[in-house]
N, C-alpha and C positions, 0 to 999 in steps of 0.2 A: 538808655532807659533801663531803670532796673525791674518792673511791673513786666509783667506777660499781658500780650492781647488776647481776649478772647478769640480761639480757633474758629469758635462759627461764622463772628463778623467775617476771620481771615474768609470763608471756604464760601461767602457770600459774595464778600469782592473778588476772590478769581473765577466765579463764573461763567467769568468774559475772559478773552486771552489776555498776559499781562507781557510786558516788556520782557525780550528774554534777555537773560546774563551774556554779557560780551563776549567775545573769543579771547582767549591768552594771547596776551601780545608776546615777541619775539625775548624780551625781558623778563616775563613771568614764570617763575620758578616753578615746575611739574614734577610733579611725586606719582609712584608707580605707588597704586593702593596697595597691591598686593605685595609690596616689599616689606622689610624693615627698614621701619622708622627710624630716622633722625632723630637725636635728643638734642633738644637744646640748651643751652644752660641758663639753671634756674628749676623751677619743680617738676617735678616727675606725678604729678596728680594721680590716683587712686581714682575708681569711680565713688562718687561722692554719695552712691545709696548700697547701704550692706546687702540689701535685696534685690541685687540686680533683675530676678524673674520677674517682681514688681513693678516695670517701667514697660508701660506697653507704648511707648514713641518719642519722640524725639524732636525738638523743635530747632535751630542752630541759632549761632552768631550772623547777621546782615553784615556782609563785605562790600557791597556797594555805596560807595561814599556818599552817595546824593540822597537826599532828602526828597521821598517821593510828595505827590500830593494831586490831588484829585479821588473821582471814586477807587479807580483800582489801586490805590498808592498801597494800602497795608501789605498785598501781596506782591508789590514789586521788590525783588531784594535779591541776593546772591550769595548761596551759602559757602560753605568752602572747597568744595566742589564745582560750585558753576552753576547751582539748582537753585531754582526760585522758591516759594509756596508751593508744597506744605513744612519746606525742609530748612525756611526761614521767616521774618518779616521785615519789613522794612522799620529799621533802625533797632533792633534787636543785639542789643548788648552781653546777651548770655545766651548759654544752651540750655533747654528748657526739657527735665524730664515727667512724663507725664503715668500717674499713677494708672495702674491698670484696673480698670473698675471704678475707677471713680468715685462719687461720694461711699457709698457701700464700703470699698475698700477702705477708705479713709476711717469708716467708723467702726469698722473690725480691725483696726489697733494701726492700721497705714503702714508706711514702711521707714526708716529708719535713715535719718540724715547723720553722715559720719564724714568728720576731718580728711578731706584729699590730700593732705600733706601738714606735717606738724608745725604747730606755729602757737601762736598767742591773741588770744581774744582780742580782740578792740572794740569792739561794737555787739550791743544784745538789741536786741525788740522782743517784747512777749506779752500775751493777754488778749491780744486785738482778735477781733472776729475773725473768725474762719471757713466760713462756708459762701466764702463770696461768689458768685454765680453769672451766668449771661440772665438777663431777660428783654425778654425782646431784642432790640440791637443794644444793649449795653448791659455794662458789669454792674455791677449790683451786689452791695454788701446788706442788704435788708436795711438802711436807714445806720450800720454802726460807722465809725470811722472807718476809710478806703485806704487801713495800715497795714502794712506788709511786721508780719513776724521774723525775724530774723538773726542770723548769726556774721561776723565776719574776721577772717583769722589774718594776720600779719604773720607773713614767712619771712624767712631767710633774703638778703639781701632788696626787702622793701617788697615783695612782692605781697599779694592781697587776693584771697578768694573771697565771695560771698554768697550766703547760702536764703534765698526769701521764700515767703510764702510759707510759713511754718506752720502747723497746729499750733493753736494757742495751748499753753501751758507745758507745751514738751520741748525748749528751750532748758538744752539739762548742762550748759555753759555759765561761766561770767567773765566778766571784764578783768584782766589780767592774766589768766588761766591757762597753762601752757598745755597744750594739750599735743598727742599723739598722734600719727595716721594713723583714724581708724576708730577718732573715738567719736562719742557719741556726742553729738549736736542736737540734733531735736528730731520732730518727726514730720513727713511732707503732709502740709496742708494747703490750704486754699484762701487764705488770707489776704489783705491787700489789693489791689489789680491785676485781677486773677477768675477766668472763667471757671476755675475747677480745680483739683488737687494737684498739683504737680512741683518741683523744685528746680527752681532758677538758679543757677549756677552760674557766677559772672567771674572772672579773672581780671586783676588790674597789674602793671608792669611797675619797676619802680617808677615811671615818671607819671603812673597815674593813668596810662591809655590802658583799654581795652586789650584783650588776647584773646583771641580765638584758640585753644589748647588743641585743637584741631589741625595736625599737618594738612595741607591739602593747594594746587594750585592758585586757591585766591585767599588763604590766607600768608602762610608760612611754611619754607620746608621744614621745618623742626616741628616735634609733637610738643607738647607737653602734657601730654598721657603718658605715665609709665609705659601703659600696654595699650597703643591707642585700638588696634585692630584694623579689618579693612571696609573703607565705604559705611554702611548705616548699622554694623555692631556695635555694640556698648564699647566702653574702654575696661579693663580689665582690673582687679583690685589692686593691685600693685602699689606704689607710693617708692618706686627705686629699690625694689629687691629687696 
């Protein structure tokens, strides 16, 4: 999925206990948090907001292969750590940063989407409505199309970030456009399926699967955070020194 679910539906369905995340099998690769990181090769990603004080939380990648389903399904998932809801959801393709403050934030200028690593446009979206919201049990763009605003950059040996959820009109890329760590992409909005302002942040490999940039026991030993840090810190601005 590249859409965010709304956190309230999430904090609705775990208010019953949800399945917990399984033990590390005898084969599952264990990372001491507090060490240094593993690089793996391939990107060394930057945190993907200039303003990092900007982001008051954090949603992860779902590592649990199964496709939940019943009431508590959106809350059942397994982040990279071992953690359920609020620290993921089920079937959760990206890491999801969330603005601090919220709409308010957003309309005092928001914070600032920038290239986690250099590469080249392939993909714009821009215009679509932005102040998509919960109501009641569900997202709600006021009656406009349920489009996500967005940017996506092609790296070095096939790999693929992508950045949703945009403010309309601050898509400051185009298609072809090689751009730098660090530059400027647009700004976090709340566009598309999306309870609120925040940026979706999804990594593809070259054959196209998923990455979790996330070292941690139920993803991968390897970061691909420059500077991932330990446990639930941001990753650092980096982009490989």
């Amino acid at each position: 999925m590249t859409a965010s679910r709304s956190l309230l539906l999430l904090a609705a369905a775990c208010s019953a206990d949800a399945t917990p995340a399984p033990e590390p099998s005898a084969t599952t690769p264990t990372v001491d948090t507090g060490a240094s990181w593993l690089h793996g090769d391939g990107p060394r990603f930057g945190f993907p907001v200039a303003e990092a004080d900007a982001i008051g939380a954090r949603v992860g990648v779902d590592h649990d292969p199964v496709v939940q389903t019943g009431v508590l399904a959106t809350g059942i998932c397994t982040d990279y750590l071992g953690r359920a809801f609020p620290h993921c959801y089920d079937e959760h393709d990206g890491s999801d940063f969330l603005l601090d403050g919220g709409f308010p934030a957003m309309d005092a200028g928001s914070a600032t989407v920038i290239a986690a690593w250099p590469g080249t446009v392939i993909e714009t979206h821009d215009g679509e409505y932005d102040r998509c919201h919960v109501e009641g049990t569900e997202i709600s763009c006021d009656g406009f199309p349920m489009e996500a605003n967005l940017v996506k950059l092609l790296h070095d040996d096939g790999w693929e970030s992508w950045y949703w959820h945009l403010m309309s009109g601050s898509v400051a890329v185009a298609v072809g456009e090689v751009v730098d760590c660090g530059a400027t992409l647009g700004r976090i909005g709340s566009s598309g399926y999306s309870s609120g302002p925040h940026l979706h942040f999804e990594v593809h490999d070259p054959t196209g699967a998923v990455v979790d940039p996330y070292a941690g026991p139920y993803s991968q030993p390897e970061t691909y955070w420059d500077a991932q840090g330990a446990d639930d810190s941001l990753p650092g601005p980096g982009c490989g020194g």
